[in-house]
N, CA, C and O atoms as CSV, one atom per row, in Angstrom:
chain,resi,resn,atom,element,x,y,z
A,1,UNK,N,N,-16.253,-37.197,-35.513
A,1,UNK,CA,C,-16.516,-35.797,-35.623
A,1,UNK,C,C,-15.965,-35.115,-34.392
A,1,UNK,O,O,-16.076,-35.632,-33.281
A,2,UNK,N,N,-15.397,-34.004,-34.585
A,2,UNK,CA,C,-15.260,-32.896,-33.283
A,2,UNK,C,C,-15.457,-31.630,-33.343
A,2,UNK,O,O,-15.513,-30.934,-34.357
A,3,UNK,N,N,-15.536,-31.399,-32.536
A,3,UNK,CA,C,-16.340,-29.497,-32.384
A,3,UNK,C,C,-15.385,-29.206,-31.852
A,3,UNK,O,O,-14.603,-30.045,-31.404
A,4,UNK,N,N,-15.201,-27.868,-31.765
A,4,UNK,CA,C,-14.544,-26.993,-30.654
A,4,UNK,C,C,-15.545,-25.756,-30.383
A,4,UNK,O,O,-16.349,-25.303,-31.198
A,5,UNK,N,N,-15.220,-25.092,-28.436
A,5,UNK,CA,C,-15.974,-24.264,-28.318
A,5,UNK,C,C,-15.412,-22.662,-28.790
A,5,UNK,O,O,-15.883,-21.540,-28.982
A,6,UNK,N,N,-13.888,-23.477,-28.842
A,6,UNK,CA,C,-12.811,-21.907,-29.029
A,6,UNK,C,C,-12.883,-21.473,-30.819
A,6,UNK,O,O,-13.624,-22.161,-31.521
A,7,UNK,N,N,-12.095,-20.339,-31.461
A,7,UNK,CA,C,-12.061,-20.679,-32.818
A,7,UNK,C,C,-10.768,-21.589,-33.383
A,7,UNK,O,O,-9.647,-21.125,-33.176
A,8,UNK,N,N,-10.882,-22.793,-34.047
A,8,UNK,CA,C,-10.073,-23.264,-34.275
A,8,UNK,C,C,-9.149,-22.989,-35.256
A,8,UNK,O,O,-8.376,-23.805,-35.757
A,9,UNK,N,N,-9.278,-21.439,-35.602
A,9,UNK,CA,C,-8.456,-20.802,-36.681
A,9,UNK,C,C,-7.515,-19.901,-36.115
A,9,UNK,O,O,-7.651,-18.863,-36.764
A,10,UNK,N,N,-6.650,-19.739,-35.272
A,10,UNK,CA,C,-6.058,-18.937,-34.952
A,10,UNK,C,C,-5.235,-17.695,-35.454
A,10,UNK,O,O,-5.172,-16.505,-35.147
A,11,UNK,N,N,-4.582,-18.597,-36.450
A,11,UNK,CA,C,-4.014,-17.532,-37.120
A,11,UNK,C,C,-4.379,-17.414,-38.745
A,11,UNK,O,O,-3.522,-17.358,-39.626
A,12,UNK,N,N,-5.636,-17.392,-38.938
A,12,UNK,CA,C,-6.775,-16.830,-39.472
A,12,UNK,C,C,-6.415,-17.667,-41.035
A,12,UNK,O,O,-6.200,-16.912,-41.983
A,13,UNK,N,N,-6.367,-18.766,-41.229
A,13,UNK,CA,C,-5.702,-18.993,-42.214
A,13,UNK,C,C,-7.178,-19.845,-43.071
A,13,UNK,O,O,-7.356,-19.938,-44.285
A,14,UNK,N,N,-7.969,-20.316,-42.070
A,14,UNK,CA,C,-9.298,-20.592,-43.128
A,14,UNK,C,C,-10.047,-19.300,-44.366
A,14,UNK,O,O,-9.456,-18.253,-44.628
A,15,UNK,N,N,-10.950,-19.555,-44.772
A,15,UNK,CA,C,-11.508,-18.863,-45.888
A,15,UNK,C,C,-12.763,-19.410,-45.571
A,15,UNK,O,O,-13.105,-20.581,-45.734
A,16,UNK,N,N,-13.672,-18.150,-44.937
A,16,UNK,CA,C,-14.769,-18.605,-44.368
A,16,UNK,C,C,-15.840,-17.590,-45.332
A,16,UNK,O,O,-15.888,-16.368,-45.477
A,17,UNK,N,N,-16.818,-18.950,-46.014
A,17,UNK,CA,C,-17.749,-18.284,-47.040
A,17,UNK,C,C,-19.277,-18.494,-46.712
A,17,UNK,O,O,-19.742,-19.285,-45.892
A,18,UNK,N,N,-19.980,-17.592,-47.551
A,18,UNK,CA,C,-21.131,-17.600,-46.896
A,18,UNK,C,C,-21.628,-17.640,-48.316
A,18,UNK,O,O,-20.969,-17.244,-49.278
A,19,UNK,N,N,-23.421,-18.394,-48.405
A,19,UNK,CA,C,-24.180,-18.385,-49.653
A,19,UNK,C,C,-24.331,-16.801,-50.386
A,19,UNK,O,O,-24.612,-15.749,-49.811
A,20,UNK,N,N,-24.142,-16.946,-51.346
A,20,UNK,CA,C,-24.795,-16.200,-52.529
A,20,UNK,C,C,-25.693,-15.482,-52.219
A,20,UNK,O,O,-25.797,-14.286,-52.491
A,21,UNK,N,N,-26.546,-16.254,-51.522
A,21,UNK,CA,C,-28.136,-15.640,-51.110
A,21,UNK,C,C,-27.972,-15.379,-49.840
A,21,UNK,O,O,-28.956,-15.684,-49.165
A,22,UNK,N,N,-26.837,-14.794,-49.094
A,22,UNK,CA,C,-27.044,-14.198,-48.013
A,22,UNK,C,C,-27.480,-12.606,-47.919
A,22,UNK,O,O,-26.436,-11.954,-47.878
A,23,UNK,N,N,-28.472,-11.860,-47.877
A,23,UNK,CA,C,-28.675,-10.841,-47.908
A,23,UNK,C,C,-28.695,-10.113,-46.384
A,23,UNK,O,O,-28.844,-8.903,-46.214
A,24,UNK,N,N,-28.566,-10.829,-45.618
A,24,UNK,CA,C,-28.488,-9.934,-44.113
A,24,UNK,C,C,-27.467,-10.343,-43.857
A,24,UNK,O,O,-26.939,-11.291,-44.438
A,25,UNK,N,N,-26.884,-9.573,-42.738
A,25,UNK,CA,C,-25.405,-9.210,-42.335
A,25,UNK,C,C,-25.021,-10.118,-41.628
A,25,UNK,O,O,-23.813,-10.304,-41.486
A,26,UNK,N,N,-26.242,-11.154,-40.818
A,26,UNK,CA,C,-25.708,-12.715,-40.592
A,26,UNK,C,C,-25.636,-13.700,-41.241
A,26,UNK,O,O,-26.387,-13.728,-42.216
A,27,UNK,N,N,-24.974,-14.592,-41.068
A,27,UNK,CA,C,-25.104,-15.721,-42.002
A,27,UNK,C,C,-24.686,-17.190,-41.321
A,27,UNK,O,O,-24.145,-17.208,-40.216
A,28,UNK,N,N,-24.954,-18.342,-42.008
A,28,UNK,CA,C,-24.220,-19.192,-41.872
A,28,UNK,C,C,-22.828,-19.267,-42.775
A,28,UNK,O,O,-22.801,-19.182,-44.003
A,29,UNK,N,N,-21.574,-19.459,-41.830
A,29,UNK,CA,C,-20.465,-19.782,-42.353
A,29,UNK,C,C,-19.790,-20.576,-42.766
A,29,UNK,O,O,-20.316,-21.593,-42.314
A,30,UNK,N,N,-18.527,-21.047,-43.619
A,30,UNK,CA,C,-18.597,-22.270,-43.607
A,30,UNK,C,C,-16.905,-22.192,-44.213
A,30,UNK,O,O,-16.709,-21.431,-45.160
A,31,UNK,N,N,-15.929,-22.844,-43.748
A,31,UNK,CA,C,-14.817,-22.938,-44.202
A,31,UNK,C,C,-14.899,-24.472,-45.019
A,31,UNK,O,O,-15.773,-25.251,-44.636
A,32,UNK,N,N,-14.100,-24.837,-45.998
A,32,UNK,CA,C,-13.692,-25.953,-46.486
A,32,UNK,C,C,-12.237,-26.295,-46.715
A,32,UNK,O,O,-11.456,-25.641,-47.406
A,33,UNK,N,N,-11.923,-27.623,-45.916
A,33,UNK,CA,C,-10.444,-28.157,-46.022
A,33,UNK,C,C,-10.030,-29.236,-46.328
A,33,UNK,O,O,-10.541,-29.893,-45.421
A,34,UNK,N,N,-9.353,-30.115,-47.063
A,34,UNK,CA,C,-9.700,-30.919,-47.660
A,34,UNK,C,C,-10.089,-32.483,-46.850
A,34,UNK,O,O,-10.358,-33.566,-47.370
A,35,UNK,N,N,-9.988,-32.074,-45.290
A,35,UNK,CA,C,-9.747,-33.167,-44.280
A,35,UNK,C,C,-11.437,-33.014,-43.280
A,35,UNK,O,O,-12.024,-33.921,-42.690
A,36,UNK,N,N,-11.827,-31.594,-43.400
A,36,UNK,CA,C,-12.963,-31.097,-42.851
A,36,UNK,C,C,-13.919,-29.638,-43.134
A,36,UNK,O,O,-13.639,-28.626,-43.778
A,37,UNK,N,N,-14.810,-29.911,-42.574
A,37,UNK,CA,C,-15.528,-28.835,-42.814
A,37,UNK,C,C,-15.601,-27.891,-41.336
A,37,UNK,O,O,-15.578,-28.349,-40.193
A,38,UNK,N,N,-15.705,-26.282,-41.788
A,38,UNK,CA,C,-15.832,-25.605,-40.017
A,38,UNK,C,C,-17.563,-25.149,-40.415
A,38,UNK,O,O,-18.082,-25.183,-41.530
A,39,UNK,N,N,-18.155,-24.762,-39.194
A,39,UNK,CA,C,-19.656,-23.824,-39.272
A,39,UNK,C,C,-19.238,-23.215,-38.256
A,39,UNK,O,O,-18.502,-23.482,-37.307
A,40,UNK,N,N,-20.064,-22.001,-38.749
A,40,UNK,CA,C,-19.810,-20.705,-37.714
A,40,UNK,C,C,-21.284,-19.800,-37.515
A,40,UNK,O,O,-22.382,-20.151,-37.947
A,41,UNK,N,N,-21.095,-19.006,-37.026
A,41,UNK,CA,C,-22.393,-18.633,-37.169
A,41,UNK,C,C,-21.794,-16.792,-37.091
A,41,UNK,O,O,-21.209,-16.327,-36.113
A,42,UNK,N,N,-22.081,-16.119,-38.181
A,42,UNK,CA,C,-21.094,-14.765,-38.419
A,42,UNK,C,C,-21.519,-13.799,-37.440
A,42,UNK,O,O,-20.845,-12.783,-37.272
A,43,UNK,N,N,-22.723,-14.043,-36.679
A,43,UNK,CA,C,-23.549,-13.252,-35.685
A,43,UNK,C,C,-22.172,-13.054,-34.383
A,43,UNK,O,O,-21.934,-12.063,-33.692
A,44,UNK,N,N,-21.541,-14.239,-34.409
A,44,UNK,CA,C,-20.165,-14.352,-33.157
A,44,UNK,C,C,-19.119,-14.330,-33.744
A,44,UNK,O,O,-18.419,-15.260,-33.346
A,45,UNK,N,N,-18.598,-13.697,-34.557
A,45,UNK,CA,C,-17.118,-13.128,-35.669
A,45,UNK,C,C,-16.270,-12.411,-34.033
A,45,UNK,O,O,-15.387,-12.764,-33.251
A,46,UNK,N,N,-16.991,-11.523,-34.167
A,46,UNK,CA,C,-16.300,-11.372,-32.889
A,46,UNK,C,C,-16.025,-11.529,-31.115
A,46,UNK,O,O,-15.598,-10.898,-30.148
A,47,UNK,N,N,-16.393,-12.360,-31.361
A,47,UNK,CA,C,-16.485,-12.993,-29.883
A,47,UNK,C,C,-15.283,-13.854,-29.836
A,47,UNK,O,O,-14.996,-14.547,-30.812
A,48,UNK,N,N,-14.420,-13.853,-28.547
A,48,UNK,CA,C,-13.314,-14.201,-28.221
A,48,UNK,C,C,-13.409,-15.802,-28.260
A,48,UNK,O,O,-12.468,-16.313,-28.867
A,49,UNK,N,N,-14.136,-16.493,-27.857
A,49,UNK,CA,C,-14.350,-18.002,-27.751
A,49,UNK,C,C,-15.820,-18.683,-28.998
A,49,UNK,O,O,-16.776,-19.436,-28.810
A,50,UNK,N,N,-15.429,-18.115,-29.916
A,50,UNK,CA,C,-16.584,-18.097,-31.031
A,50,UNK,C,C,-16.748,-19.917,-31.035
A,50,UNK,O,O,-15.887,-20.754,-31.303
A,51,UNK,N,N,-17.940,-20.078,-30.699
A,51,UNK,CA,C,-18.319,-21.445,-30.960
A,51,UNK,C,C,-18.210,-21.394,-32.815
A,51,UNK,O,O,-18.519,-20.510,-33.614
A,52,UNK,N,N,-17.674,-22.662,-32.986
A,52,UNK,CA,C,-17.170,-23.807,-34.176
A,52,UNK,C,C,-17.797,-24.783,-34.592
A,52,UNK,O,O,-18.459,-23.976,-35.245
A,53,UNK,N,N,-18.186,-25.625,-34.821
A,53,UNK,CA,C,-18.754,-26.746,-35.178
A,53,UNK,C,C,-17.439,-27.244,-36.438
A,53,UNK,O,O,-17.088,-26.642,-37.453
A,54,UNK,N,N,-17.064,-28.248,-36.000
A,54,UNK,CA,C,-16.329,-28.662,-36.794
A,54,UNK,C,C,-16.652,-30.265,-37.437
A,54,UNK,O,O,-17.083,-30.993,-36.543
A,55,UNK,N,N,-16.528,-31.028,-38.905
A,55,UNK,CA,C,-17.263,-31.896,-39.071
A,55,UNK,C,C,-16.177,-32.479,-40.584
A,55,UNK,O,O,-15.494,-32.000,-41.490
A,56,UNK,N,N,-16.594,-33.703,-40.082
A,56,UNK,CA,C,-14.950,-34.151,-41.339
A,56,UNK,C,C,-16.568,-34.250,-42.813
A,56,UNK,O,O,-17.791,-34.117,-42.763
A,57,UNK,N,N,-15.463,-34.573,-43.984
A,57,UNK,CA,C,-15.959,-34.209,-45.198
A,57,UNK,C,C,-17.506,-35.210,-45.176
A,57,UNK,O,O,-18.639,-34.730,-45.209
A,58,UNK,N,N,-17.185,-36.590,-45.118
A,58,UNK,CA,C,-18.134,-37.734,-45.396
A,58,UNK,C,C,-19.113,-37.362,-44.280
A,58,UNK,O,O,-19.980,-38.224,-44.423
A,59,UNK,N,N,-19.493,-36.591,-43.251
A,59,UNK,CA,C,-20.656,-36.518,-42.264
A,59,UNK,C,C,-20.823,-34.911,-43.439
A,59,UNK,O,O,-21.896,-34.888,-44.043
A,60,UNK,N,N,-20.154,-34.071,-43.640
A,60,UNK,CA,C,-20.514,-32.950,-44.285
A,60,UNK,C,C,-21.208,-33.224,-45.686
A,60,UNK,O,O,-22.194,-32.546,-45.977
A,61,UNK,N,N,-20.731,-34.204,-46.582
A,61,UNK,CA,C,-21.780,-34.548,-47.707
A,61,UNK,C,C,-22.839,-35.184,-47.029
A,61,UNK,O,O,-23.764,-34.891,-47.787
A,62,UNK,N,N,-23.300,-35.795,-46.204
A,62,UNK,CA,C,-24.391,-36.719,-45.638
A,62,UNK,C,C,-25.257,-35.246,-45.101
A,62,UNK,O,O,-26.412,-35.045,-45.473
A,63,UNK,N,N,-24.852,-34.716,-44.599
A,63,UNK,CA,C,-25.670,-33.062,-43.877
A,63,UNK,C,C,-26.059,-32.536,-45.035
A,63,UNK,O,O,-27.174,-32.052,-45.229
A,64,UNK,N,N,-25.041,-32.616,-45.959
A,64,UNK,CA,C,-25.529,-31.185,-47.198
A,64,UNK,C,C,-26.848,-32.102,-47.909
A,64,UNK,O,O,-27.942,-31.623,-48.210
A,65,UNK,N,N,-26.467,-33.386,-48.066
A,65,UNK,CA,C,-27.588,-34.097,-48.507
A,65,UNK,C,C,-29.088,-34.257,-48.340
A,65,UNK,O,O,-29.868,-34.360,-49.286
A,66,UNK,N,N,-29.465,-34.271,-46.908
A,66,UNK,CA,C,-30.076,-34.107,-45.851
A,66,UNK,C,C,-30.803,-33.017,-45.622
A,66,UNK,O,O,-31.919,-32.844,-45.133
A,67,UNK,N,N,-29.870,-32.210,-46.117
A,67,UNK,CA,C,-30.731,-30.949,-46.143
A,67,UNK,C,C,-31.656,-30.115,-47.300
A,67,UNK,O,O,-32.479,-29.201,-47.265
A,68,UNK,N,N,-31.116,-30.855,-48.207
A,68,UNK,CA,C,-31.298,-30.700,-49.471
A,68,UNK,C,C,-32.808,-30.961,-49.401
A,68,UNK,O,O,-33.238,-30.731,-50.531
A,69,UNK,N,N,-33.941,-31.386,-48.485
A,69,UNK,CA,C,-34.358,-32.460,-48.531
A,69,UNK,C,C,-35.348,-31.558,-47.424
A,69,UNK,O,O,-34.670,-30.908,-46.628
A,70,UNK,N,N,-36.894,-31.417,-47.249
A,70,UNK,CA,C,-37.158,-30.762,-46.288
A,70,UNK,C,C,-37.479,-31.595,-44.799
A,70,UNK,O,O,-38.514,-32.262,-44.822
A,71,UNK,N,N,-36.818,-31.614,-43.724
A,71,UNK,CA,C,-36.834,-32.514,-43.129
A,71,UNK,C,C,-36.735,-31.172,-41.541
A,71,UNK,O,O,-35.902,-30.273,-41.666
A,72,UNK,N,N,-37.390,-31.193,-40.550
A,72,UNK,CA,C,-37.362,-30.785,-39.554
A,72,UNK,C,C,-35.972,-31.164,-38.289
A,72,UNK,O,O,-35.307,-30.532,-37.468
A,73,UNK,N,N,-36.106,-32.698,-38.825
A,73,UNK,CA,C,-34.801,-33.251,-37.692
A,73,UNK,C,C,-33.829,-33.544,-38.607
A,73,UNK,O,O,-34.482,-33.660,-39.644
A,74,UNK,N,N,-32.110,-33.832,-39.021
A,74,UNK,CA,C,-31.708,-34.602,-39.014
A,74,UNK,C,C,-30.241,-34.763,-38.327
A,74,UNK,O,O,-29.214,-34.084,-38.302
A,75,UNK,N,N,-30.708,-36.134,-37.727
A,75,UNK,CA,C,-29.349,-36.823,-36.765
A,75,UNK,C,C,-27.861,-37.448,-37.637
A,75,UNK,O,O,-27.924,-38.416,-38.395
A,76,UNK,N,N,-26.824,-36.834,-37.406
A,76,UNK,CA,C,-25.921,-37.521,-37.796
A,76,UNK,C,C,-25.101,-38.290,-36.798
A,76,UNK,O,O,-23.901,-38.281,-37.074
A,77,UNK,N,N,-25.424,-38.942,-35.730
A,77,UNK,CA,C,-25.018,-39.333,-34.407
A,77,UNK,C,C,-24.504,-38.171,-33.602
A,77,UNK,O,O,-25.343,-37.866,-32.755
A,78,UNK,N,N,-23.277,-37.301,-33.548
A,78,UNK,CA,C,-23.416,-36.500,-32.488
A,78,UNK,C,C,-23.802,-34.888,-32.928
A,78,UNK,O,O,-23.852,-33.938,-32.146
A,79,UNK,N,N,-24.070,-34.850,-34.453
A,79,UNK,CA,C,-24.090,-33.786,-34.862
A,79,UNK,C,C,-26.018,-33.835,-35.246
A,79,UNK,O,O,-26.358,-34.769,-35.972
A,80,UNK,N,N,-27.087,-32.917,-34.789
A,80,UNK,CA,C,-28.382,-32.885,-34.675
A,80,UNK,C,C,-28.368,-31.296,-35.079
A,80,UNK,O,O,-27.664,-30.399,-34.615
A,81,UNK,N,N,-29.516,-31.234,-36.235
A,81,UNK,CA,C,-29.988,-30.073,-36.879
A,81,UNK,C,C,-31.781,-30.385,-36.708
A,81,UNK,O,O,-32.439,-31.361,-37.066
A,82,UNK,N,N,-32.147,-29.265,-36.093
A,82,UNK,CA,C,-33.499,-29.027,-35.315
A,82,UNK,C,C,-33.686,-28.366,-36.286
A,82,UNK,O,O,-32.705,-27.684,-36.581
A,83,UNK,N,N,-35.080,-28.192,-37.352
A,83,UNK,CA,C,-35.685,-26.834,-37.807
A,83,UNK,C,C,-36.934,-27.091,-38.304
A,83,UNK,O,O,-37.516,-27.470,-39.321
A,84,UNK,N,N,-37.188,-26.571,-36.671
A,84,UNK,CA,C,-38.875,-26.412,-36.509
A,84,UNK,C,C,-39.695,-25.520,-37.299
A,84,UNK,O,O,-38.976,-24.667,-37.819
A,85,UNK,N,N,-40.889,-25.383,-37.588
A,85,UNK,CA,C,-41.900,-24.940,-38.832
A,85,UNK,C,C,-41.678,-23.788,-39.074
A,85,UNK,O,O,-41.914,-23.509,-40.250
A,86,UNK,N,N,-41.007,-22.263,-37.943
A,86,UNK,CA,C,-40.739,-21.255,-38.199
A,86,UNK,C,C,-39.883,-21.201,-38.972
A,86,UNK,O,O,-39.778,-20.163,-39.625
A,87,UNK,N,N,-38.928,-22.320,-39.195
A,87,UNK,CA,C,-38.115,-21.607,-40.493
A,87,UNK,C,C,-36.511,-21.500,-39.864
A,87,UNK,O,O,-35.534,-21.691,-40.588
A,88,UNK,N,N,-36.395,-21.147,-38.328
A,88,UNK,CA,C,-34.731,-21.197,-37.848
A,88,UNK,C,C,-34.516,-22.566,-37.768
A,88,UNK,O,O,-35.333,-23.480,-37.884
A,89,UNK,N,N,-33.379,-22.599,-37.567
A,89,UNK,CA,C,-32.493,-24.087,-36.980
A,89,UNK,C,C,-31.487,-23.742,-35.920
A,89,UNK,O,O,-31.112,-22.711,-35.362
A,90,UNK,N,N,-31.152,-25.246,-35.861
A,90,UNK,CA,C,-29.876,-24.797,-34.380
A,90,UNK,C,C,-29.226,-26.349,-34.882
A,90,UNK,O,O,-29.768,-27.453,-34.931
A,91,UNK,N,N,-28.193,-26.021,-35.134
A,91,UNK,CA,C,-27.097,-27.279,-34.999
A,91,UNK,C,C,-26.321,-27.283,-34.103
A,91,UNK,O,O,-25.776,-26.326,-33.553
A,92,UNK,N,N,-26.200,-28.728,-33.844
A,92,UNK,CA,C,-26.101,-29.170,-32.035
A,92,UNK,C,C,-25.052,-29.669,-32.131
A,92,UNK,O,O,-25.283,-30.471,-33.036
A,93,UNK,N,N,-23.496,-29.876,-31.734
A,93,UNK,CA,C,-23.051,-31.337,-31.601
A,93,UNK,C,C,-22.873,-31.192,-29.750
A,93,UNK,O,O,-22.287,-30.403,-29.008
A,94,UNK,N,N,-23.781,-32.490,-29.538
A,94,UNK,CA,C,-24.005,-33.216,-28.710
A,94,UNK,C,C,-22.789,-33.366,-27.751
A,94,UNK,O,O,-22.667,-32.980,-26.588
A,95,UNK,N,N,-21.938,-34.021,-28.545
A,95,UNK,CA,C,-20.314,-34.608,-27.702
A,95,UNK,C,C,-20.075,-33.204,-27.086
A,95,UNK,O,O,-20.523,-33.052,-25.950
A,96,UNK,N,N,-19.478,-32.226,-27.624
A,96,UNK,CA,C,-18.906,-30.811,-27.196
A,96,UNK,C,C,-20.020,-29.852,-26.928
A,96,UNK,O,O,-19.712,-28.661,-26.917
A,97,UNK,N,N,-21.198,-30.161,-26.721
A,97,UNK,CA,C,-21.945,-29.123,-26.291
A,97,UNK,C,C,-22.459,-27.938,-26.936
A,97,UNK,O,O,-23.361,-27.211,-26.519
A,98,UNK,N,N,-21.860,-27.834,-27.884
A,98,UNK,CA,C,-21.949,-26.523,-28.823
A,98,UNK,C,C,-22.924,-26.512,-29.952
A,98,UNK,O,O,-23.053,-27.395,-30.800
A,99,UNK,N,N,-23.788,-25.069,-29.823
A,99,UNK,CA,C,-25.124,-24.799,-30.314
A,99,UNK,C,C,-24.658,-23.825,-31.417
A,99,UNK,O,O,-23.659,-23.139,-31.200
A,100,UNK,N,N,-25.482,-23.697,-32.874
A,100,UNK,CA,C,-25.246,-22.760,-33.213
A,100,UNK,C,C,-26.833,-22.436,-33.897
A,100,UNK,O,O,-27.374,-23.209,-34.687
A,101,UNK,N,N,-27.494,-21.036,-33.383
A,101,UNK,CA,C,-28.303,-21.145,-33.775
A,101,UNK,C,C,-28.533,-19.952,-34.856
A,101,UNK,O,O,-27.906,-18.893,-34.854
A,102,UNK,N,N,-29.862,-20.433,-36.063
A,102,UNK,CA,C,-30.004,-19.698,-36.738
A,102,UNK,C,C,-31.503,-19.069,-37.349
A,102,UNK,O,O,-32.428,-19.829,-37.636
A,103,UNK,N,N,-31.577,-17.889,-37.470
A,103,UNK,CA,C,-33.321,-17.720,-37.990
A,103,UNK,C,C,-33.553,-18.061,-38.901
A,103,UNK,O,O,-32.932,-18.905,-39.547
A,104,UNK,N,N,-34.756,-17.352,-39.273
A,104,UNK,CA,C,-35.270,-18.003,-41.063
A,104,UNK,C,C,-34.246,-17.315,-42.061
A,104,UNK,O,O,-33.294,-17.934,-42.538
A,105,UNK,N,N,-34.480,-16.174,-42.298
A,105,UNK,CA,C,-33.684,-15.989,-43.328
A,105,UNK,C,C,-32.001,-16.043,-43.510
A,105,UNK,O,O,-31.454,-15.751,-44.573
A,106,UNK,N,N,-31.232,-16.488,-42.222
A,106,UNK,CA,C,-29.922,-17.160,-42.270
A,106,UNK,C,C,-29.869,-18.472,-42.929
A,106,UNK,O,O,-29.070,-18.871,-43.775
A,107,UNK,N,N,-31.142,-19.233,-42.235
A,107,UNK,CA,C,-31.386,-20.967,-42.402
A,107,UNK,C,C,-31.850,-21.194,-43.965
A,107,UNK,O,O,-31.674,-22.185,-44.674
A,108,UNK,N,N,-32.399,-20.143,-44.221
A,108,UNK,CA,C,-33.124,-20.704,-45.540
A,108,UNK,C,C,-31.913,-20.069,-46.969
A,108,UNK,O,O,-31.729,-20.633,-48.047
A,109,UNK,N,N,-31.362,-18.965,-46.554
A,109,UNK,CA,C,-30.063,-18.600,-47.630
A,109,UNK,C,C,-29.010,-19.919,-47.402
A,109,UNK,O,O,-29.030,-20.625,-48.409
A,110,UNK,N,N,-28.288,-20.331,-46.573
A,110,UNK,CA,C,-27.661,-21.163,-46.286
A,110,UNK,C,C,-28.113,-22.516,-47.202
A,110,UNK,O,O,-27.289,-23.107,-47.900
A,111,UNK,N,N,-29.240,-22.843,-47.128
A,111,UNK,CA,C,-30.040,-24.368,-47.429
A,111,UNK,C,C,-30.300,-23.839,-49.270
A,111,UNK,O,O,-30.480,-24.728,-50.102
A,112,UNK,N,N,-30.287,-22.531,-49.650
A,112,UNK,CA,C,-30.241,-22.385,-51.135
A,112,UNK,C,C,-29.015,-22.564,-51.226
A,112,UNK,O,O,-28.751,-23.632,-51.779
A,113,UNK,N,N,-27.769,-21.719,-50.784
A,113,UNK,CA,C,-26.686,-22.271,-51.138
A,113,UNK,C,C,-26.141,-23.752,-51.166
A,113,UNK,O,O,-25.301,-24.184,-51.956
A,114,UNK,N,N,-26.744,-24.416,-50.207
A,114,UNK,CA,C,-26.230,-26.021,-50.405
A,114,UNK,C,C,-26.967,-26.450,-51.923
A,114,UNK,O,O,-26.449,-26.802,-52.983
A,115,UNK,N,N,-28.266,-26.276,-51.568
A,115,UNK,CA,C,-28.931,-26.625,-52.938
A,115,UNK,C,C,-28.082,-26.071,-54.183
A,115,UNK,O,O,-27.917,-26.941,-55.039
A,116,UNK,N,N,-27.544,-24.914,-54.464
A,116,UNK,CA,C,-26.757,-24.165,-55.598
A,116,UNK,C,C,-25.099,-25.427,-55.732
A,116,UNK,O,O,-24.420,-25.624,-56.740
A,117,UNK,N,N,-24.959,-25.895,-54.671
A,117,UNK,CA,C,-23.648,-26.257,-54.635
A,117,UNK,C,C,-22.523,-25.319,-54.358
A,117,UNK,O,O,-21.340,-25.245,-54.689
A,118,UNK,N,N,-23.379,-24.608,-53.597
A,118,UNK,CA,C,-21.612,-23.533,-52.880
A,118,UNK,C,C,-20.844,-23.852,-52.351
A,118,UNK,O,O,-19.697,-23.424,-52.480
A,119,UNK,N,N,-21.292,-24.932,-51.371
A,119,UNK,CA,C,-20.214,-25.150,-50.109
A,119,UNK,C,C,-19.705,-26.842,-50.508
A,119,UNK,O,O,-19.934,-27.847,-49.835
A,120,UNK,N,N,-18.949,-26.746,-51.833
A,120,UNK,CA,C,-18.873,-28.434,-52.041
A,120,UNK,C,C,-17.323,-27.979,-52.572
A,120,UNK,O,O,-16.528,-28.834,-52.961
């Protein structure tokens, strides 16, 4: 797996989608390629060094799985999703340092869309 802290899209060529059930103006993001997956967090769209989370396909079905699933922790070795009883999360990867955090109603539209099968 690798992260980056910069955006790894430069010349804007991903297609970055967000659940169905996003009703507030943040969201979790999510590009799909056929080699990897990106997360973003749309709250930093514009921020010059927009933290990324980047994650190849087979750790991205194991996450979407995982989540599917109500679980507070889960570890994918360097990639860690925290979501404590309030309802936000924060996905971590560990190796690169990079946090992306999210409230309830980002975390919980996001986790219907996996459940719907949006981001597959």
């Amino acid at each position: 797996m690798s992260s980056n802290r910069h955006s790894s899209d430069p010349d804007h060529s991903l297609t970055w989608r967000r659940s169905s059930k996003c009703t507030v103006g943040s969201c979790v993001e999510v590009a799909i390629t056929p080699s990897a997956v990106f997360i973003r967090d749309s709250k930093m769209s514009g921020v010059r060094e927009q933290p990324i989370i980047t994650v190849e396909r087979a750790v991205w079905s194991n996450l979407a799985t995982a989540l599917t699933h109500e679980r507070s922790i889960v570890n994918l070795g360097s990639l860690v999703i925290t979501a404590p009883s309030d309802g936000s999360a924060t996905i971590e990867d560990t190796e690169s340092e990079t946090t992306l955090l999210f409230d309830r109603q980002e975390w919980e539209a996001f986790r219907a869309g996996l459940n719907d099968g949006e981001f597959f």
